[in-house]
C-alpha positions as CSV (number, residue, x, y, z in Angstrom):
1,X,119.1,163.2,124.5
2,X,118.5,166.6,123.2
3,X,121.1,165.6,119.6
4,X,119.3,163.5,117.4
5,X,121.1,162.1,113.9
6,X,118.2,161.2,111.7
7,X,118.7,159.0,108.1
8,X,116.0,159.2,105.7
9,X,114.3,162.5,105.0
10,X,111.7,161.2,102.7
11,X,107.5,161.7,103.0
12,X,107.1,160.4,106.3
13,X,110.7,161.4,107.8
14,X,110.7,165.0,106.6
15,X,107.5,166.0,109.0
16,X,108.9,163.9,111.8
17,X,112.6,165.8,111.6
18,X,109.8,169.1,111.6
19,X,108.2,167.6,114.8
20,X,111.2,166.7,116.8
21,X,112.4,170.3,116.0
22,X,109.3,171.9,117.2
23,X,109.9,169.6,120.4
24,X,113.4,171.6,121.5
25,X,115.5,168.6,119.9
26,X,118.7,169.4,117.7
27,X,118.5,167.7,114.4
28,X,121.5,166.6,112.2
29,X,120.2,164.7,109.2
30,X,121.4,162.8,106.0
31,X,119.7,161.6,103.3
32,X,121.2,160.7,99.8
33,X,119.6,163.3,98.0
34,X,120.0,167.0,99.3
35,X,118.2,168.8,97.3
36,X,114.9,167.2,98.4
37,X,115.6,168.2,102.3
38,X,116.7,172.3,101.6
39,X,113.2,172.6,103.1
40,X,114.1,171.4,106.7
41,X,117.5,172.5,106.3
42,X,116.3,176.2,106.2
43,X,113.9,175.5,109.1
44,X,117.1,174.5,111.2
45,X,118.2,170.9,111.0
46,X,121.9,170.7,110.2
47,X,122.4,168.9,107.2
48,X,125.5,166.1,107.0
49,X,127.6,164.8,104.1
50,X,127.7,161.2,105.4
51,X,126.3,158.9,107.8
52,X,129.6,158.7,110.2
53,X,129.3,162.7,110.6
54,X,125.0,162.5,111.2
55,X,125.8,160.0,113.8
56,X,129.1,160.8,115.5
57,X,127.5,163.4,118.3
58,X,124.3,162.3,118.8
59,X,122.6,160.7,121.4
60,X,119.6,159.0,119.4
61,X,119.8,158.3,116.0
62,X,116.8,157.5,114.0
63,X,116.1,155.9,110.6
64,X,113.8,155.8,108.2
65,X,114.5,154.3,105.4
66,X,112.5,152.8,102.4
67,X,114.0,148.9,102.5
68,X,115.4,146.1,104.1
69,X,118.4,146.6,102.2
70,X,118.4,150.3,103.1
71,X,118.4,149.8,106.2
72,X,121.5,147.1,106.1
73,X,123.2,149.9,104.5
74,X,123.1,152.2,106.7
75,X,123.6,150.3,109.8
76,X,126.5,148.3,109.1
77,X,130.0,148.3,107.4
78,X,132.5,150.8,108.0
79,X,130.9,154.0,106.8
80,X,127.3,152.8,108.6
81,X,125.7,154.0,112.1
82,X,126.5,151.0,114.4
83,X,130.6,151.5,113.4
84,X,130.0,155.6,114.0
85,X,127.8,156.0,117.0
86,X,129.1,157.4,120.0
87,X,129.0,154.6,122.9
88,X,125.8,155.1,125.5
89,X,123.9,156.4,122.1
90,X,120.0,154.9,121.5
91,X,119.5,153.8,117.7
92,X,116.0,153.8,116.9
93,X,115.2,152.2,113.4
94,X,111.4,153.3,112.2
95,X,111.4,152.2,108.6
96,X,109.4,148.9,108.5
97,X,111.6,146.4,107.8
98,X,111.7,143.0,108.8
99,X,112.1,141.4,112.7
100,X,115.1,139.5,112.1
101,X,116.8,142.3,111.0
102,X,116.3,144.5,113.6
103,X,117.3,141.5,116.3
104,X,120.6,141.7,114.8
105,X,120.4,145.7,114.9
106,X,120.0,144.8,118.6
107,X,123.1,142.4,119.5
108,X,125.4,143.8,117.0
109,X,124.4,147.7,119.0
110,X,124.6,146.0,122.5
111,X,127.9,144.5,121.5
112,X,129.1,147.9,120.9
113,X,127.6,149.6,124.1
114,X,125.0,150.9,122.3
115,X,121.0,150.8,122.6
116,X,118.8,149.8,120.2
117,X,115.1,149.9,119.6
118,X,112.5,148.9,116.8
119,X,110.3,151.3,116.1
120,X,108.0,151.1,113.0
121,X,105.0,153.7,112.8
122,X,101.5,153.6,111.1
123,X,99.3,156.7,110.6
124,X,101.0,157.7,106.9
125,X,101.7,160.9,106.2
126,X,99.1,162.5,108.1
127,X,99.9,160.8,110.7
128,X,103.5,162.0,110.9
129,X,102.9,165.5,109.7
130,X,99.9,166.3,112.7
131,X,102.2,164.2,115.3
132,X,99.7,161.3,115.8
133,X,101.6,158.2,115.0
134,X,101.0,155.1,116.3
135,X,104.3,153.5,117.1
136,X,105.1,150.3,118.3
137,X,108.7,149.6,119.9
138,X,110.8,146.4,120.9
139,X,113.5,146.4,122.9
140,X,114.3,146.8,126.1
141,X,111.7,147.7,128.6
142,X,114.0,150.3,130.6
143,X,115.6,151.7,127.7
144,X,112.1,151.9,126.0
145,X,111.2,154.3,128.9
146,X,114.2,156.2,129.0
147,X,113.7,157.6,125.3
148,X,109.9,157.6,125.5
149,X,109.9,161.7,125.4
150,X,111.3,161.2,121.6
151,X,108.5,159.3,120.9
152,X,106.3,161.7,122.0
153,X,106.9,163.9,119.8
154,X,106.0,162.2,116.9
155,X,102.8,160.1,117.9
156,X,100.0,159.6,120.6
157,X,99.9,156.0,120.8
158,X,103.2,154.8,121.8
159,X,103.0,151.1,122.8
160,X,106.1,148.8,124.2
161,X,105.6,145.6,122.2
162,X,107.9,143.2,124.0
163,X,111.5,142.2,123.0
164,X,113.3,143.5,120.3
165,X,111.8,142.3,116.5
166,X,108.3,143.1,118.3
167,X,107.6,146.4,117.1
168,X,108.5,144.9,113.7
169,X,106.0,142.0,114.1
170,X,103.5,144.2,115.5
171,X,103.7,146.2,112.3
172,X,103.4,143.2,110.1
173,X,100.0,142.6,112.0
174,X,99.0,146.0,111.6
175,X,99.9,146.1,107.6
176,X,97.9,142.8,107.5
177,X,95.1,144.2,108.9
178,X,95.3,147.4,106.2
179,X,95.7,144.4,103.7
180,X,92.0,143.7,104.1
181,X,90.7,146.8,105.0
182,X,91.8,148.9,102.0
183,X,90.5,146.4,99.7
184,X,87.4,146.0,101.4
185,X,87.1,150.3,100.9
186,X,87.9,149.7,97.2
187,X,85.3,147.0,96.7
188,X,82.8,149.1,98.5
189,X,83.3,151.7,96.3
190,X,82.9,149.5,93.4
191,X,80.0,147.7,93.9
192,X,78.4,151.1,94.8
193,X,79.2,152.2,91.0
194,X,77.8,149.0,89.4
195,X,74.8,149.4,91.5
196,X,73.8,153.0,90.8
197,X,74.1,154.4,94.1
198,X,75.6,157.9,94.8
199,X,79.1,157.1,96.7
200,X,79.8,159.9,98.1
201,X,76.0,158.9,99.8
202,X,77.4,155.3,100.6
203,X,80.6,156.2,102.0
204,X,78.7,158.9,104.3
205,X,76.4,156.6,105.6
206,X,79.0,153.5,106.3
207,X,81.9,155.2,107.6
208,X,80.8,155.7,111.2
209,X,79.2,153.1,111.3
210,X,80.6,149.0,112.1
211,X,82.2,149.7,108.5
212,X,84.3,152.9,109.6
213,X,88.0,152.6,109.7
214,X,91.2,155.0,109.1
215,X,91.2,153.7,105.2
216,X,87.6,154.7,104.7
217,X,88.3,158.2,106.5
218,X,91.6,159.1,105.6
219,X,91.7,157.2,101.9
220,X,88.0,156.9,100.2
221,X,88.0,160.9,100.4
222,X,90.8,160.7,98.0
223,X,89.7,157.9,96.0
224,X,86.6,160.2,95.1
225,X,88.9,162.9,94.3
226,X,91.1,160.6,91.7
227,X,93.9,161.6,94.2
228,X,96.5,159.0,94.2
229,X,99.4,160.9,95.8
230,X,101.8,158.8,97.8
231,X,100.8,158.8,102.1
232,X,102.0,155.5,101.6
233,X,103.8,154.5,98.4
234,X,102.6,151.1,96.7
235,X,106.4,150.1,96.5
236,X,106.5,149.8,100.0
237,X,103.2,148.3,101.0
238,X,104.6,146.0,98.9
239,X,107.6,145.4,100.8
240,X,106.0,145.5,103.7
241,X,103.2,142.4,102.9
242,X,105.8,140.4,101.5
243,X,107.4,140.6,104.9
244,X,104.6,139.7,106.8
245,X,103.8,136.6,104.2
246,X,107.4,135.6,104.7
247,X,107.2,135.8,108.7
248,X,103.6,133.9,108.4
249,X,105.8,130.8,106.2
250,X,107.9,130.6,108.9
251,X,105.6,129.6,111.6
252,X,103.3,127.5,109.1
253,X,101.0,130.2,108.8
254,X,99.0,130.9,105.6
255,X,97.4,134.2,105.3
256,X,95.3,134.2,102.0
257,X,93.6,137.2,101.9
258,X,97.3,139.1,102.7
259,X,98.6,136.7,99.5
260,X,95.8,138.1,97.2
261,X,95.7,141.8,98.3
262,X,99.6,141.2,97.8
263,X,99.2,139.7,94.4
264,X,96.8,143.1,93.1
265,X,99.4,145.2,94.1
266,X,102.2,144.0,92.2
267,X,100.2,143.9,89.3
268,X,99.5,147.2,89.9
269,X,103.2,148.1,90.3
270,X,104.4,145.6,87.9
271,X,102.1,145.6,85.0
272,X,100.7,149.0,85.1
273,X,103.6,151.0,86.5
274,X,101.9,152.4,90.2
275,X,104.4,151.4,92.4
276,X,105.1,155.2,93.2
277,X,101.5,156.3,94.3
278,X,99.5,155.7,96.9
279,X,98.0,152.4,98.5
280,X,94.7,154.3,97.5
281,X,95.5,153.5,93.8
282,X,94.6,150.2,94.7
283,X,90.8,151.1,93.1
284,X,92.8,151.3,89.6
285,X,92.4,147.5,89.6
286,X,88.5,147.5,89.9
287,X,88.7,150.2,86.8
288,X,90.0,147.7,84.8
């Protein structure tokens, strides 16, 4: 499994192509615009004019792509990965996207005597650049374990979720989870304003504390700094909760405080024009 193809050399996907290269594998990658990739092309990974010729020799291909619809358009049709793979090959997709999806990544792959996993990671850009993801898989148990060493080396908490569409539902948990969380940072940081309190004070004494988390470690530092450059792009968070409200519908599940962080962001992206920063920008409505 030393040849990986890898589709989508964006913020997160450009420091795991880095990763896997410092790990011995060979890269071939592909992403639509070239010119934002020359970076990791001059550190070795062998850039390819279409899908069909990232995909054709490798023995894992992995995407990460920025939607549903992305990832449709790279997996199927003539030109895509699951008509170009060579047969025995693994395809792991890591964007988040939703389960259904990648279940019928999985029987359209086995079909064609390929492998497939879901992948989906959380840890943002810091995550992927330091080689700490978390990433949660579905699939295949055996064929989980055969590949584990590419997983490896991009995170330290690599975790078989079940079947495959459970890494994907596992990730809709997780971005529900951030849902709250992030909100509850930006509120803190709020209220601290309105009351007077320092909050760089408040944030010192309540982050390792029951009040810690990886938003109030990773994201309040930058809130302070007015830093709202994309780990995460608002654009996707919002494709991601919408998912996750979607796959709550469907088993009669209503998840309100998901529905109202959801609603703020999309203002945010809609009315104000933030979907390209960062989920930290979420404070921006409390400045209002």
């Amino acid at each position: 499994m030393k040849n990986i193809g890898f589709i989508g050399v964006g913020v997160m996907g450009k420091s795991m192509v880095r990763n896997l290269m410092k790990n011995g594998f060979a890269l071939a990658i592909y992403t639509r615009t070239k010119s934002k990739a020359l970076d990791v092309i001059e550190e070795g990974a062998l850039w390819c004019d279409t899908i069909a010729d990232c995909v054709q020799n490798a023995d894992v291909v992995i995407t990460m792509v920025g939607y549903p619809k992305d990832v449709e358009e790279v997996y199927f049709g003539e030109k895509g990965i699951l008509e170009n793979a060579k047969q025995g090959c693994c395809v792991i997709d890591m964007t988040t996207t939703s389960p259904k999806l990648s279940r019928r990544i999985y029987e359209t792959a086995k079909g064609k005597g390929l492998r497939a996993l879901d992948a989906p990671v959380s840890g943002g850009d810091t995550g992927a650049k330091n080689g700490t993801l978390s990433i949660m898989v579905g699939g295949d148990k055996d064929v989980y374990e055969t590949y584990h060493p590419v997983f490896r080396a991009l995170g330290n908490n690599i975790v078989y979720e079940g079947p495959a569409g459970s890494g994907q539902h596992t990730k809709m948990a997780n971005q529900i989870a951030i849902a709250g969380t992030i909100a509850g940072v930006c509120e803190a940081i709020s209220y601290a304003k309105k009351v007077g309190l320092d909050v760089q004070t408040m944030l010192d004494s309540i982050r390792t504390g029951a009040a810690g988390s990886w938003q109030m470690t990773n994201l309040a530092p930058r809130i302070m700094k007015g830093d709202f450059a994309p780990g995460f792009f608002i654009k996707h968070f919002i494709k991601d909760m919408k998912i996750a409200a979607e796959e709550a519908v469907d088993v009669d599940l209503h998840l309100k405080v998901l529905n109202d962080v959801l609603g703020i962001y999309e203002d945010l992206a809609d009315n104000m024009d933030l979907g390209d920063l960062g989920t930290q920008a979420l404070i921006r409505h409390y400045e209002k």
